[in-house]
N, C-alpha and C positions, 0 to 999 in steps of 0.2 A: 651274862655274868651271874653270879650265883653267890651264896655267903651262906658262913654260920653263923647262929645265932640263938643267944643262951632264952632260954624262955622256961619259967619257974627252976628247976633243979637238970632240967637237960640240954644237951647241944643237939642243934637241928639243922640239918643243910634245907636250903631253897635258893630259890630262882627269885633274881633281884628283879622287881619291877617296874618301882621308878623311884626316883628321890625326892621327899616334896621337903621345902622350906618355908616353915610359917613364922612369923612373932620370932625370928632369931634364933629357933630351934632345926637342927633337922632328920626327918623321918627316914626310915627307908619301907615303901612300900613292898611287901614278901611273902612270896607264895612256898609253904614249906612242906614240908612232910607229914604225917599224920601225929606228933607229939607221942601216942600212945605207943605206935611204931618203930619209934626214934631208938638209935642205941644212943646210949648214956650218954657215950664220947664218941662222935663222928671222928675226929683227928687218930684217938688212937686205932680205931678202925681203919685209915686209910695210912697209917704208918706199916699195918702188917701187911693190908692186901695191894698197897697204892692207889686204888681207887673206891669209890663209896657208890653204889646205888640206889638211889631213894625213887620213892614215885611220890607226887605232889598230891596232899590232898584237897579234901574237899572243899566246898566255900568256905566252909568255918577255918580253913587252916592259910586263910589269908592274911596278914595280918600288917598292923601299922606301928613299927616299932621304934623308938628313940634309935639314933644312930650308936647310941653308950652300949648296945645289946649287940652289937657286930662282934664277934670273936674271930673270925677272920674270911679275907677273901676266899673264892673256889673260881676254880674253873670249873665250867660245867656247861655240859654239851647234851644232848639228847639221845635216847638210849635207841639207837636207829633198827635193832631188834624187835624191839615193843613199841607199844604205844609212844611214839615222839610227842605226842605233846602233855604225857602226863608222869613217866618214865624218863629218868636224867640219870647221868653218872658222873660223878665230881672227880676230880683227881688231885692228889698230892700234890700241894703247892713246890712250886718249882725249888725254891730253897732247902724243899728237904729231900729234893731226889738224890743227893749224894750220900749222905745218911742212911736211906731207904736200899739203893746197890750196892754200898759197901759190907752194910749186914746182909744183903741177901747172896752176894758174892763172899762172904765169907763163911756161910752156912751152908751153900755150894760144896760138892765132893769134887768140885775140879781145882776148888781153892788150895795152895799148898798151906799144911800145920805149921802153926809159928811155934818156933821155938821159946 
């Protein structure tokens, strides 16, 4: 399982690692992408191409974040091309696949012109 997660001014997909509950609080443990690397908006990136590729980075982009910093689930799977275990590719959450084929079916030259 994977998620966004806003961290200073940008959205950043990783790979969920665990959930810890302390004192009433709870964390999600997240191994993410390189910040510096990140586009702005992962979401609107995956609205245009339906999926996102990220590579995980280094120790430093481990991190231990309030659960209030989740901006939403991913699926995400490993980029069986490349390095699998540093190399992942998220994909458009399912609620917005009809959104995402209807604009691209209608941008289509097989689509017929509305009137």
């Amino acid at each position: 399982m994977g998620a966004r997660i806003k961290v200073g001014n940008k959205e950043v997909a990783g790979k969920l690692l665990s959930v810890v509950k302390t004192s009433g609080r709870t964390w999600l443990l997240i191994h993410t992408e390189e910040v510096v690397n990140a586009s702005s908006k992962v979401s609107d990136t995956m609205m245009k191409d339906f999926v996102y590729k990220f590579s995980l980075g280094d120790f430093n982009s481990i991190r231990l974040v309030d659960v209030s910093c989740l901006t939403a689930p991913l699926i995400v799977f490993p980029d069986y091309g490349r390095n699998t275990k540093r190399d992942f590719i998220a994909v458009l959450p399912k609620r917005k696949w009809a959104t995402y084929f209807k604009r691209e079916l209608r941008n289509s030259t097989c689509w017929p012109a509305s009137s």
